[in-house]
LUMSE-5941 format. One record per residue (C-alpha): residue in three letters; x, y, z. Coordinates in pm, whole numbers, padded with zeros to 5 digits, always signed. Example, Ala and Ser with C-alpha at 12.3 -4.5 7.8 and 13.67 -1.06 7.14 Angstrom:
% LUMSE-5941
ala+01230-00450+00780;ser+01367-00106+00714;
***
This chain:
% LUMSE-5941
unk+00000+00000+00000;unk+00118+00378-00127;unk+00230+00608+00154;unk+00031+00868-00042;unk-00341+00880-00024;unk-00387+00750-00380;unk-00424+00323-00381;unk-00160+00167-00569;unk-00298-00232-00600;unk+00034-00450-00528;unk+00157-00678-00801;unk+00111-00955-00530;unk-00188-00860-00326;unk-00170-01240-00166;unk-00054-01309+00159;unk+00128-01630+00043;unk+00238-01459-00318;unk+00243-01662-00627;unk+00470-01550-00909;unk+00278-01336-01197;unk+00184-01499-01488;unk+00314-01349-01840;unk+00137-01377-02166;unk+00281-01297-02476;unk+00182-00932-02618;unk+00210-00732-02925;unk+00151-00362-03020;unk+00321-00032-02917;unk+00485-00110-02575;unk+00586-00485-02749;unk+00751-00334-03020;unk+00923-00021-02831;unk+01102-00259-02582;unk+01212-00500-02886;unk+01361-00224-03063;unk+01534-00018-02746;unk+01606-00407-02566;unk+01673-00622-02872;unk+01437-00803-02697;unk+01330-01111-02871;unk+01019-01231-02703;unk+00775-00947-02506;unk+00571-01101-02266;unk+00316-00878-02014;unk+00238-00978-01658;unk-00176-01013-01573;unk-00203-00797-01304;unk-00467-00549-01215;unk-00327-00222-01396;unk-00449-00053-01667;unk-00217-00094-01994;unk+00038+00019-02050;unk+00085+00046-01683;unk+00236-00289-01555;unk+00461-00508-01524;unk+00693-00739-01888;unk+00947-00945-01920;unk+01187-00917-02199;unk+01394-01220-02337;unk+01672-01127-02536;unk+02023-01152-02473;unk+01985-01072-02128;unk+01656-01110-01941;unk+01486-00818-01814;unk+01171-00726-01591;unk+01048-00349-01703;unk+00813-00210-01514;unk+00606+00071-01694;unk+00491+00349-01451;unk+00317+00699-01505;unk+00614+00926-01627;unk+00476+01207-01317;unk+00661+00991-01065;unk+01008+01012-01271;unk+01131+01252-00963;unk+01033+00978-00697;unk+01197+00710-00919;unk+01482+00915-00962;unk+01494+00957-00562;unk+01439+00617-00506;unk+01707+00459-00701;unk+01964+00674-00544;unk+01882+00518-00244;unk+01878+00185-00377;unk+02213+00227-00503;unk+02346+00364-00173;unk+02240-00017-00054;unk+02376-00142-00277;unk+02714-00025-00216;unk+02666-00093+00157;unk+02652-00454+00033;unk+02228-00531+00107;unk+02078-00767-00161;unk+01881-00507-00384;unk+01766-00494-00758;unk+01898-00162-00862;unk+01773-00015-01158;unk+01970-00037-01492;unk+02037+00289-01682;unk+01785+00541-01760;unk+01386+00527-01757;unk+01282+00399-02130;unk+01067+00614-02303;unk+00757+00401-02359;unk+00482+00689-02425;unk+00400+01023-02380;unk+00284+00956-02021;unk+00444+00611-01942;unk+00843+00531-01887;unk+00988+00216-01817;unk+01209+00093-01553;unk+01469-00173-01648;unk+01571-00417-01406;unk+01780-00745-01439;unk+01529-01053-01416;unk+01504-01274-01076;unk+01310-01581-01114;unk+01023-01517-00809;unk+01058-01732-00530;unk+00900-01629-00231;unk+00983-01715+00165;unk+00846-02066+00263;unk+00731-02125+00596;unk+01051-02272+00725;unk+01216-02146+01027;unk+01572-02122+00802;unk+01434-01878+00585;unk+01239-01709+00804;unk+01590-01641+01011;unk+01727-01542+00644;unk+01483-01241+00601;unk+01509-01146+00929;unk+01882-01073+00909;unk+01841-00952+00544;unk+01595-00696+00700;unk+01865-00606+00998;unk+02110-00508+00749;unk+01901-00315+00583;unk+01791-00134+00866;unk+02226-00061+00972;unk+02268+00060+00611;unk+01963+00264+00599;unk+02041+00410+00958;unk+02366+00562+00831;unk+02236+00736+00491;unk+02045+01099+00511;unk+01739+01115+00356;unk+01772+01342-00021;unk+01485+01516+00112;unk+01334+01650+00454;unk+01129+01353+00521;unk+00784+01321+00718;unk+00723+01150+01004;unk+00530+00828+01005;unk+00361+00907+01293;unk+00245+01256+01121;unk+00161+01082+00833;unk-00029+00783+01012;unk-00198+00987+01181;unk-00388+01216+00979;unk-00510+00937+00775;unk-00672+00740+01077;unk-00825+01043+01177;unk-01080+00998+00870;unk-01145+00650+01009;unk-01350+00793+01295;unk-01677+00775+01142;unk-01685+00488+00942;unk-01818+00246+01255;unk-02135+00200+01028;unk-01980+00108+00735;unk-01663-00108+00879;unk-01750-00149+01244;unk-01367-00299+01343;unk-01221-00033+01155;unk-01421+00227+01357;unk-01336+00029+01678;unk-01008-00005+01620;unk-00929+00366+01511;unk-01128+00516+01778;unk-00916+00284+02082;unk-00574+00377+01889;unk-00687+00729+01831;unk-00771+00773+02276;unk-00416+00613+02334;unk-00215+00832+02046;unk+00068+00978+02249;unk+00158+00671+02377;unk+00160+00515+01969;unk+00368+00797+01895;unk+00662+00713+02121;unk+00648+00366+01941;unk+00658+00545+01582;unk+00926+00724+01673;unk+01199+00507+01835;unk+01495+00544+01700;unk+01338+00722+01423;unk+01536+00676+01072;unk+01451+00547+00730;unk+01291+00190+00703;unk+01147-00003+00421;unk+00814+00035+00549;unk+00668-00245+00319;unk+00864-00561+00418;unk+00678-00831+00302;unk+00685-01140+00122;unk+00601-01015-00239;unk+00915-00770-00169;unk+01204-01021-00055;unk+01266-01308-00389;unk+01466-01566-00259;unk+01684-01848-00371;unk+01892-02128-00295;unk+02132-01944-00063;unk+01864-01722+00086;unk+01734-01393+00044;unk+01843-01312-00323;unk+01638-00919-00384;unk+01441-00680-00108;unk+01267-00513-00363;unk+01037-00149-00378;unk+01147+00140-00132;unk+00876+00305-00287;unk+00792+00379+00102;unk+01139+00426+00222;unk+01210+00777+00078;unk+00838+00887+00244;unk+00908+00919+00584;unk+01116+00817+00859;unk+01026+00628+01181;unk+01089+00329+01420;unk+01277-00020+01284;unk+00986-00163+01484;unk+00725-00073+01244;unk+00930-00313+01001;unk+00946-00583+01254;unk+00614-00559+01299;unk+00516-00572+00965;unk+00747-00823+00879;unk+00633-01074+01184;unk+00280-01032+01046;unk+00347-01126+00670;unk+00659-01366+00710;unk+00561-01566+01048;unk+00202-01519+01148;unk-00087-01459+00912;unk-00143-01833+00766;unk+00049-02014+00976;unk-00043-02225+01249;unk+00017-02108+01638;unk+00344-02298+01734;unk+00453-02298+01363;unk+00377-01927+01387;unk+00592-01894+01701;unk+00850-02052+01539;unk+00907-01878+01243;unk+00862-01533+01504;unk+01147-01677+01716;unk+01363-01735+01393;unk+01302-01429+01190;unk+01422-01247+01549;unk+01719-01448+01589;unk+01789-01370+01220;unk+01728-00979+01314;unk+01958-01020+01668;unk+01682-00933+01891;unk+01606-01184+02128;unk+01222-01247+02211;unk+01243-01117+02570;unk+01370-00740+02418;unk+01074-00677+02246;unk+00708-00597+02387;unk+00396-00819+02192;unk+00163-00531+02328;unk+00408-00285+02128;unk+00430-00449+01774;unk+00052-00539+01766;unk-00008-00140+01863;unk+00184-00076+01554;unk+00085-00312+01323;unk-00276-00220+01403;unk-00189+00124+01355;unk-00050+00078+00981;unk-00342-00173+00938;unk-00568+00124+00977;unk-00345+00379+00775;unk-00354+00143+00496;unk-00729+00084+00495;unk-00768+00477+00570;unk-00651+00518+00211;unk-00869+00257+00092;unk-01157+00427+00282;unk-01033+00760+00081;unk-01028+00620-00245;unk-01350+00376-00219;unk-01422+00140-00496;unk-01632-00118-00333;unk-01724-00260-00646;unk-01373-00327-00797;unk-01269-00725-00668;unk-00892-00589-00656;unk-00978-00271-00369;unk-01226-00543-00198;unk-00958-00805-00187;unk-00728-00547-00012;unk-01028-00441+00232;unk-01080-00770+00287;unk-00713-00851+00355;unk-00644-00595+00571;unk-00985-00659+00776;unk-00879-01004+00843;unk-00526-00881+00912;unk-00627-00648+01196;unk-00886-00862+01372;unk-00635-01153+01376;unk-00318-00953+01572;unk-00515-00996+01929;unk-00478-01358+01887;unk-00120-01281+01765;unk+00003-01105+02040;unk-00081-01381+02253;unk+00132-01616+02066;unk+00391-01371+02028;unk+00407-01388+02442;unk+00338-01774+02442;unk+00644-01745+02214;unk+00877-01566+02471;unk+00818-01149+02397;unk+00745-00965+02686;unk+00344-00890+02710;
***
């Protein structure tokens, strides 16, 4: 979900993320990245955006994923790829991009990146303890590079948005529930926001992190991490939720918590349950604040996000049990 309050459907809007499936394409975009790529074969990914918005693989000499995006964003890109290469260097597995943005049309560019078979994280507790510490060393790179811009904070940002959530307890009774209980204790959610306030990915889950045989191969789309700045714990949160808990049995899920941790360096009994679920509900509710802005209740893509989210939010109570079962402090 976009840190802006425009919705931006994920290429992977499943919590257990299958890799897209490509079909063949001709016509304008097909024959612009044959002639710019020397591509031989042009194939287009079925997702949910309008063409020629989207995601293609190219087959030529070299393999390539494009991804064609609105050319208004080409200062964000431009922002967000400095960053990327600035992890690079610091030695975190990233895709960087390759060259400059292709022009595709008028409106549309395209951003070249090498190809990486998708594989997503299994529930297994060795690759759980692989994306944790891919995550912690993206979090010690990211803590030692300044921001290009003055950033928000997420609090701020978080914040305003859940604010418009206040009202809708006849529409999405949890929602209004939820928002109104994190809205009475907001000072307190703030401190959390803010600790140790620096840039984080901010959208560390499993449709961002490919893997392969020797672990965690690409963190992919820091879209988010250019936005605003806040706690390492909102990642940890986020990345407990997505990575350990949502699908997976109770002692599996504790598990997987207790390796992805370990793989972090944080032991269970440094971290509060009663914290991370106040945050995780919190970005729940900023995400399905923007959905609540932008409602299209009868597109199946923005109801399968609703939906996700819903079930998301009114599953961390159970969660945070576990995650004390599991050894965090309540």
């Amino acid at each position: 979900m976009t840190s802006t309050m425009a919705v931006d459907l994920p290429a992977h809007p499943a919590l257990r993320p299958l890799p897209l499936h490509y079909e063949p394409i001709s016509g304008e975009v097909a024959d612009t990245l044959r002639r710019d790529l020397g591509a031989r074969a042009v194939d287009r990914a079925r997702t949910a955006h309008a063409a020629p918005y989207g995601y293609y693989r190219v087959t030529g000499e070299q393999a390539l994923f494009v991804k064609v995006s609105p050319r208004e964003r080409l200062s964000h890109v431009q922002a967000v790829q400095a960053l990327v290469t600035q992890l690079q260097g610091a030695g975190c597995p990233v895709q960087p991009m390759l060259g400059a943005p292709l022009h595709i049309t008028e409106d549309a560019m395209g951003l070249i990146y090498p190809y990486i078979p998708e594989r997503f994280a299994q529930d297994s507790t060795s690759e759980a303890g692989q994306v944790g510490a891919a995550l912690r060393g993206i979090h010690e790179a990211l803590s030692s590079i300044a921001p290009s811009v003055a950033p928000a904070k997420i609090s701020e940002q978080w914040h305003a948005v859940i604010l418009r959530l206040r009202n809708c307890a006849s529409q999405d009774p949890l929602v209004g529930e939820k928002a109104a209980d994190i809205l009475s204790r907001w000072e307190a959610v703030v401190d959390m926001l803010d600790q140790g306030s620096q840039l984080i990915h901010n959208d560390y889950h499993r449709g961002n992190v490919l893997m392969g045989p020797e672990g965690v191969v690409a963190v992919l789309d820091f879209d988010d991490a250019i936005a605003a700045t806040g706690s390492p714990l909102i990642d940890l949160a986020i990345g407990l939720e997505r990575f350990c808990l949502a699908g997976a049995a109770p002692a599996l899920g504790a598990r997987l918590s207790a390796a992805f941790l370990g793989g972090y360096g944080r032991g269970l009994a440094d971290l509060s349950a009663g914290e991370l679920e106040c945050i995780a509900t919190a970005r729940l509710l900023f995400s399905l604040g923007i959905l609540h802005a932008n409602p299209r209740w009868d597109d199946p893509g923005w109801q399968a996000e609703h939906e996700k989210f819903i079930g998301l939010l009114a599953n961390w109570q159970m969660w945070q049990q576990m995650l004390v079962e599991a050894g965090l402090r309540p």
